[in-house]
C-alpha positions in Angstrom: 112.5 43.7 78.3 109.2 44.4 76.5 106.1 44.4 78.9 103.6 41.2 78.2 99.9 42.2 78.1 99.8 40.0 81.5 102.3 42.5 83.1 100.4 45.4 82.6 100.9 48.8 85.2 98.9 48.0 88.1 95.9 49.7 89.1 96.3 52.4 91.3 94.8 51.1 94.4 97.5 47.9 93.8 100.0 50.4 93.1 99.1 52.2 96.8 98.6 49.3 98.7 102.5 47.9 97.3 104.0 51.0 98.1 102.9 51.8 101.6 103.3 47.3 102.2 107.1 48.8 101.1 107.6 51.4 103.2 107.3 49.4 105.9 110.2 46.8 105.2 112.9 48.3 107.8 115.3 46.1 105.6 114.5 47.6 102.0 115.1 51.3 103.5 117.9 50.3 105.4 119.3 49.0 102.1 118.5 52.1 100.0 116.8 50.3 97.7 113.5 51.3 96.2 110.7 50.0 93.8 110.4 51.5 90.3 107.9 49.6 88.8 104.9 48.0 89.5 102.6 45.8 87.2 99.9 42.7 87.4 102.7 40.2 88.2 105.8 41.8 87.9 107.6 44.1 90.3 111.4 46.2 90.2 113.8 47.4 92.7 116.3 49.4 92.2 119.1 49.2 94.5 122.1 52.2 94.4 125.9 50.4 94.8 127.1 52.1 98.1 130.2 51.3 100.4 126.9 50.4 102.6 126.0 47.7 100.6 129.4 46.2 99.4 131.5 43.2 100.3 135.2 43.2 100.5 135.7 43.2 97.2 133.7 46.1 96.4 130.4 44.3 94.6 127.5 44.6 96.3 127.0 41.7 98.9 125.7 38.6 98.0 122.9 39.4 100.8 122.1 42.7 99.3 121.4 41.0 96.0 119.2 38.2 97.4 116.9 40.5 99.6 115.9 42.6 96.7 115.3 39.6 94.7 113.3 37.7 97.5 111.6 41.2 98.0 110.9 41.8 94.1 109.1 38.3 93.7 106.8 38.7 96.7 105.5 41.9 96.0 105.0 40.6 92.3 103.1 38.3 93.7 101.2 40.7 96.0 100.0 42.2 93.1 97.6 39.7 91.6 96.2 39.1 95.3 93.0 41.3 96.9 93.3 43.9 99.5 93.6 41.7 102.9 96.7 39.3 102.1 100.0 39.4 102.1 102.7 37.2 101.5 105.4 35.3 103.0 108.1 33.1 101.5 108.4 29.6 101.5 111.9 29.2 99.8 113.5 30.1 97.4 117.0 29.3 95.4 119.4 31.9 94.0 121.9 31.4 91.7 124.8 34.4 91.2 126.1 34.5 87.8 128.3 37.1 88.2 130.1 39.6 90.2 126.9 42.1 91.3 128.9 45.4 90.0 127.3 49.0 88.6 125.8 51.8 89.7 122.9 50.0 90.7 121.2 47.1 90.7 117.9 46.3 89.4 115.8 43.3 90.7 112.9 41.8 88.8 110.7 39.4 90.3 108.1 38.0 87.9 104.7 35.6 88.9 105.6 32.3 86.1 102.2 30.4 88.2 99.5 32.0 90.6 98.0 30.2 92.9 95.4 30.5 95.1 97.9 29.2 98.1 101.3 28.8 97.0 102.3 31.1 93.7 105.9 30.5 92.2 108.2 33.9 90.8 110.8 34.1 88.6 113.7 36.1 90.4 116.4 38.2 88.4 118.7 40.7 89.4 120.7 43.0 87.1 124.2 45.1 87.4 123.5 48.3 85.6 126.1 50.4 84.5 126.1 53.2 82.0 122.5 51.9 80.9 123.9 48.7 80.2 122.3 45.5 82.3 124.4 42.5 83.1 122.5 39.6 84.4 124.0 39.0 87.9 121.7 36.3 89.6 118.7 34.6 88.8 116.6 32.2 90.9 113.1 31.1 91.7 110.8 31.7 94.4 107.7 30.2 96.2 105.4 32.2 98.3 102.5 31.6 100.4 99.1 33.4 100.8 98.3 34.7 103.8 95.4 37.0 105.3 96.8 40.4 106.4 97.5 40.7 109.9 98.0 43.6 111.7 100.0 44.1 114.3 101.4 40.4 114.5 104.9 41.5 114.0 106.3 44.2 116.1 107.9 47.0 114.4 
């Protein structure tokens, strides 16, 4: 999918601050997954398909797929928002299309309306296989500005 002039690469402080926010999601490394991208309102992670990460069937679990896709959209949000905020989410709704197979999956979370409170993302996930994507779930998130706070989770 082409880049929009609204989703251009981040500047390198946002890029920084995203990737160190990142490192400290226990959950994301935990997972495996990692983020490839980063733009003004648009974010991916890549997540590798792993016994680890399966369900019985051998897809990766429905969980799996929704925490990378809840993870993609807040960070895409992140991005538009100054040092000293974060993010937490209000709700969101995913839809799975189909079964989440490949050798990875790629989740793209995309800002559709910035707000200076709430701010509403776009949330897609892909089966890649071969360097062909299959659109595996898609959904919609809302998010919630917050001021940065230190310390007020333990970790």
């Amino acid at each position: 999918m082409p880049e929009r002039p609204e989703h251009a690469e981040a500047s390198p402080g946002t890029q920084a601050r995203i990737r160190e926010s990142f490192a400290r999601q226990g959950l994301m490394r935990h997972l495996g997954a990692r983020i490839t991208h980063i733009a003004r309102g648009r974010v991916h992670i890549t997540l590798p398909n792993r016994p680890e990460v399966s369900q019985q069937h051998g897809y990766v679990h429905a969980g799996a797929t929704s925490a990378i896709a809840d993870t993609a959209g807040g960070y895409a949000a992140l991005t538009l928002f100054p040092e000293g905020t974060e993010v937490l989410t209000v709700e969101y709704k995913i839809n799975l299309l189909a079964p989440a197979a490949g050798d990875h999956l790629e989740a793209i979370g995309t800002v559709l309306k910035p707000g200076r409170t709430l701010t509403v993302c776009r949330l897609e996930v892909f089966g890649v296989q071969d360097g062909e994507s299959t659109l595996v779930a898609t959904g919609q998130q809302t998010l919630i500005r917050i001021a940065d706070q230190p310390g007020a989770a333990p970790r």
